[in-house]
C-alpha positions as CSV (number, residue, x, y, z in Angstrom):
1,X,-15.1,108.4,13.3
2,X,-16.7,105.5,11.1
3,X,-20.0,103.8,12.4
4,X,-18.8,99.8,13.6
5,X,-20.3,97.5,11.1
6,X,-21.8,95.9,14.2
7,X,-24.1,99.2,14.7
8,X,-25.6,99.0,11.5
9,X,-29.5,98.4,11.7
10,X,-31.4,97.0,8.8
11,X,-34.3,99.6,7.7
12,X,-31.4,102.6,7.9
13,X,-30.2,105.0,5.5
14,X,-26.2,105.2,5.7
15,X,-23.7,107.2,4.1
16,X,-20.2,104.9,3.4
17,X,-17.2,107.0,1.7
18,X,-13.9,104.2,0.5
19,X,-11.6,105.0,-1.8
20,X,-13.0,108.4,-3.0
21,X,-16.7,106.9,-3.9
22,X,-19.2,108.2,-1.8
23,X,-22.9,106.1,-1.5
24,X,-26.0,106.1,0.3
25,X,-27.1,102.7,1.1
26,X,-30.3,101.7,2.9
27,X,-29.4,98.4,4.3
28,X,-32.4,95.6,3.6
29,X,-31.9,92.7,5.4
30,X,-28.5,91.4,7.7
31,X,-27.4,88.1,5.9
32,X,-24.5,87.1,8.4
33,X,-22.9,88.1,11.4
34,X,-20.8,90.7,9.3
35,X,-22.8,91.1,6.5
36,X,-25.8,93.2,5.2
37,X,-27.8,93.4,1.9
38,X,-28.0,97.1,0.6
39,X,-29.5,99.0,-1.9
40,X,-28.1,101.9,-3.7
41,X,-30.6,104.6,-3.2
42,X,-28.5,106.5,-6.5
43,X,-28.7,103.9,-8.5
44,X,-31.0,101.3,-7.2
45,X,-28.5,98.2,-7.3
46,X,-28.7,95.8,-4.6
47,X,-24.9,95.0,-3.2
48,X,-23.7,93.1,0.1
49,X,-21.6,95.0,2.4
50,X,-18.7,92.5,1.7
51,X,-18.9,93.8,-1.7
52,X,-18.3,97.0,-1.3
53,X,-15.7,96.4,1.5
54,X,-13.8,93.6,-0.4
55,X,-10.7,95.6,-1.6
56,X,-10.1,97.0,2.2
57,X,-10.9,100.8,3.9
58,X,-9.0,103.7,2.5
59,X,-8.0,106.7,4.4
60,X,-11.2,108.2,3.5
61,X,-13.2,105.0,4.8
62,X,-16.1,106.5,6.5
63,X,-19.6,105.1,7.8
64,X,-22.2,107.4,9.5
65,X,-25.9,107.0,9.7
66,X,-27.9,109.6,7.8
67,X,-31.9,108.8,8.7
């Protein structure tokens, strides 16, 4: 079962599966009630969780804490 997006603590390492892409995001700083800036730790871009959520949760849509 997904992590709630309410759950998610800045300073954290997640892993977030949608749509088939899987990433590991450590989340720098909460920038709304809903919303969180992340870095990719593959690829070192930042993104906002809205971002990556934007075009809805697949079927695969997962969120877990990994550290």
């Amino acid at each position: 079962m997904p992590l709630a997006i309410d759950n998610i603590r800045v300073g954290r390492v997640y892993k977030l599966v949608n749509f088939g892409e899987i990433r590991y995001l450590e989340v720098m700083e909460r920038t709304g009630r809903e919303n969180f800036k992340m870095k990719d730790l593959d690829t070192l871009e930042h993104y906002e969780l809205e971002e990556l959520l934007r075009w809805g949760k697949g079927k695969d849509y997962d969120l877990d804490e990994v550290r």
